[in-house]
C-alpha positions as CSV (number, residue, x, y, z in Angstrom):
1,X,140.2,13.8,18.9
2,X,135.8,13.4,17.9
3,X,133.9,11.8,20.3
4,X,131.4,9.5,19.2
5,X,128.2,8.9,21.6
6,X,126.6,5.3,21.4
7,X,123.3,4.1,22.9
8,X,124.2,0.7,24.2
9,X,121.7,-1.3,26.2
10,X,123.3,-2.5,29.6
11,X,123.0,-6.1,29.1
12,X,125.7,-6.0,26.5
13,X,128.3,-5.1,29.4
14,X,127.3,-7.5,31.4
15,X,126.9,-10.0,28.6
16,X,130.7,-9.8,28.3
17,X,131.6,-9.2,31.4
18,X,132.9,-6.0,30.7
19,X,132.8,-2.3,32.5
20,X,132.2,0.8,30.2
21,X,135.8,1.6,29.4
22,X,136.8,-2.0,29.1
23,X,134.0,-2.3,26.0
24,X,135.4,0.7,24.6
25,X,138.5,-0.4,24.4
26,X,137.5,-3.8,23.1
27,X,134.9,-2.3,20.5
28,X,137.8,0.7,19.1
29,X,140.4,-3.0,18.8
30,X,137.9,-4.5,17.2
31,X,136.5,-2.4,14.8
32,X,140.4,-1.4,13.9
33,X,140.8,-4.9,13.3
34,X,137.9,-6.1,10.7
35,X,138.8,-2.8,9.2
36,X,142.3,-3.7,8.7
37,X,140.9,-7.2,8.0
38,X,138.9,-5.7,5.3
39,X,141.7,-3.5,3.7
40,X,139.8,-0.7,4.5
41,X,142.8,1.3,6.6
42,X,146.3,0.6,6.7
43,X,148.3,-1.4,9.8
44,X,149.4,2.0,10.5
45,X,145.8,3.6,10.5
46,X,144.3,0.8,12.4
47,X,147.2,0.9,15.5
48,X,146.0,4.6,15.8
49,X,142.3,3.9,15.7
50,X,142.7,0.7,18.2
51,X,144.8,3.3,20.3
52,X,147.4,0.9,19.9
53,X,151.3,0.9,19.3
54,X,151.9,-0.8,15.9
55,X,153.7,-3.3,17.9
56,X,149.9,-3.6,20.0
57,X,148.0,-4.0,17.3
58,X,149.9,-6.7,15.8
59,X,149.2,-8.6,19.1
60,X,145.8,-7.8,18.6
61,X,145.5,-9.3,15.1
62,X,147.1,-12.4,16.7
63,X,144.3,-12.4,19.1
64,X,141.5,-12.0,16.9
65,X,143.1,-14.3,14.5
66,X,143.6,-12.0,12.0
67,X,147.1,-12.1,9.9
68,X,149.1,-9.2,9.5
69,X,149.9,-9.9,6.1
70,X,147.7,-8.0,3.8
71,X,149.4,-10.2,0.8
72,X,148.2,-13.9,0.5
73,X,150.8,-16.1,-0.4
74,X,149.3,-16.7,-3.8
75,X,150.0,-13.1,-4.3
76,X,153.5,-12.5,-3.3
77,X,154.9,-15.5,-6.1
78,X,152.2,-13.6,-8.2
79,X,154.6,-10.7,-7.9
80,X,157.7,-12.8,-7.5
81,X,157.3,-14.2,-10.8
82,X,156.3,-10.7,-12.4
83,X,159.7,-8.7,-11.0
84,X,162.4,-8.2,-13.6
């Protein structure tokens, strides 16, 4: 696994009342989420990058309001209406 080194200032800890490996975690969910969001990575993809279960990350998405659909409604009778 890369490490990745951040300069954060120490007010955004406290800001969210937060220690150091809680804000990790939080920021790795996060990111993993508006990337999934964004249909930049796959479910899949996202779980690992969260460090997350599949199962986890779906609870996540819940959390950040986020669905775990990555078809809008409009688009599955899109393809509904398209299949032979």
């Amino acid at each position: 696994m890369t490490q990745l080194t951040l300069d954060m200032p120490i007010s955004a800890f406290s800001a969210l009342h937060k220690d150091q490996n809680e804000f990790t975690r939080e920021m790795r969910i996060a990111a993993a989420v508006k990337w999934y969001e964004l249909e930049l990575v796959s479910q899949g993809r996202a779980a690992e990058i969260a460090g997350l279960t599949r199962a986890e990350f779906i609870t996540a998405l819940g959390q950040y309001k986020v669905t775990p659909f990555q078809y809008t409604a409009e688009e599955v009778l899109e393809d509904l209406a398209h299949a032979d």
